[in-house]
C-alpha positions in Angstrom: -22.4 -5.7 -26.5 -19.9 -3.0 -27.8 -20.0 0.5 -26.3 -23.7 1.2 -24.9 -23.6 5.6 -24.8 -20.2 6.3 -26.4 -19.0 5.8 -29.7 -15.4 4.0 -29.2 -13.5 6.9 -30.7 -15.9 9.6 -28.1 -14.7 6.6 -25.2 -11.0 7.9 -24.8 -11.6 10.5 -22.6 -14.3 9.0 -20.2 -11.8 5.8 -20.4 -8.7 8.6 -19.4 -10.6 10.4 -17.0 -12.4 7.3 -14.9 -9.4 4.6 -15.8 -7.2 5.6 -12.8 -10.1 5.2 -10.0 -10.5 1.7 -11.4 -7.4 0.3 -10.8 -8.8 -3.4 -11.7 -9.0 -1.6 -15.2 -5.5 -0.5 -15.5 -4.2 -4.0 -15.2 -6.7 -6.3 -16.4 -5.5 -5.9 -20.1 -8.7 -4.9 -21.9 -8.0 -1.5 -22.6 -4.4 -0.5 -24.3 -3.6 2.7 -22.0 -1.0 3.9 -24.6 -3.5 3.7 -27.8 -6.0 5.1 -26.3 -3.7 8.2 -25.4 -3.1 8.1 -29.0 -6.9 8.3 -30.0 -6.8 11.1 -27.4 -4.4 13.0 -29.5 -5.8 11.8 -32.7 -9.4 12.9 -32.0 -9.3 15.3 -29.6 -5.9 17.2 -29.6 -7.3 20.3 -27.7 -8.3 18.1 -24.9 -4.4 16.4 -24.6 -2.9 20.2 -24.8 -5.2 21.7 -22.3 -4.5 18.6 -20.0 -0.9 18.4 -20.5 -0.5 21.7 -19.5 -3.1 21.7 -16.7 -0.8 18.9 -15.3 2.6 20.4 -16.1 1.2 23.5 -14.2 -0.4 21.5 -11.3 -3.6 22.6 -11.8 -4.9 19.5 -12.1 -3.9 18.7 -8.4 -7.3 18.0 -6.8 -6.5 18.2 -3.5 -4.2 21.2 -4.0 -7.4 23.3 -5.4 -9.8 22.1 -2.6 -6.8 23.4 0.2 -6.5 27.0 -1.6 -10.5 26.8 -2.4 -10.6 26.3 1.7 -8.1 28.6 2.6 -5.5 26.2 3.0 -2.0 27.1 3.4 -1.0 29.5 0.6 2.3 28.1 0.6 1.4 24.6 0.0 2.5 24.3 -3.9 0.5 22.5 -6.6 2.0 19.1 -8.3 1.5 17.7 -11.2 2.5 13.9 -12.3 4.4 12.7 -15.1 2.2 9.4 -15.3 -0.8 11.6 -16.6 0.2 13.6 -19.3 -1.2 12.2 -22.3 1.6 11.0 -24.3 2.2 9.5 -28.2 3.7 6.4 -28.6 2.7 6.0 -32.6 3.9 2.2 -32.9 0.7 1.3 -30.7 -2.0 3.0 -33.1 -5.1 4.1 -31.7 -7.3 1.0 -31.4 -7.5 0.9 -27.5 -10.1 -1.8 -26.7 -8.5 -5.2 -26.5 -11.9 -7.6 -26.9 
């Protein structure tokens, strides 16, 4: 059926931003996690920066926001996570869905 309200190259960053609540998705082969980083970069290179450094500062830590949002403990620290910063890994080109 092909991609029913995004284009494939406007898909990478729904795909980035829903692909780690569907775990199914990550492993079942059909989407090539490091291309479509790629098509990230290739496309949309202001999104990957702002990202990468959201996530290199921590501010990308949900639950750290909603505990300083609440009033949480001031001294609980932000994290970020080295398996989410969109990386390049040019050998795998950009074409991300496996059909």
């Amino acid at each position: 059926m092909g991609c029913l309200f995004f284009s494939q190259r406007n898909s990478c960053i729904p795909l980035f931003e829903l692909l780690y609540l569907r775990e199914g998705w990550q492993t079942s082969g059909k989407i090539n996690v490091h291309a479509r980083m790629n098509a990230i970069w290739s496309n949309f290179h202001e999104y990957a920066v702002a990202h990468n450094l959201g996530e290199q500062s921590g501010a990308n830590d949900l639950l750290g926001l909603i505990l300083n949002a609440a009033g949480g403990n001031e001294d609980v620290g932000w994290s970020g996570s080295s398996k989410t910063v969109i990386s390049l890994s040019p050998q795998m080109g950009t074409t991300f869905f496996c059909w």
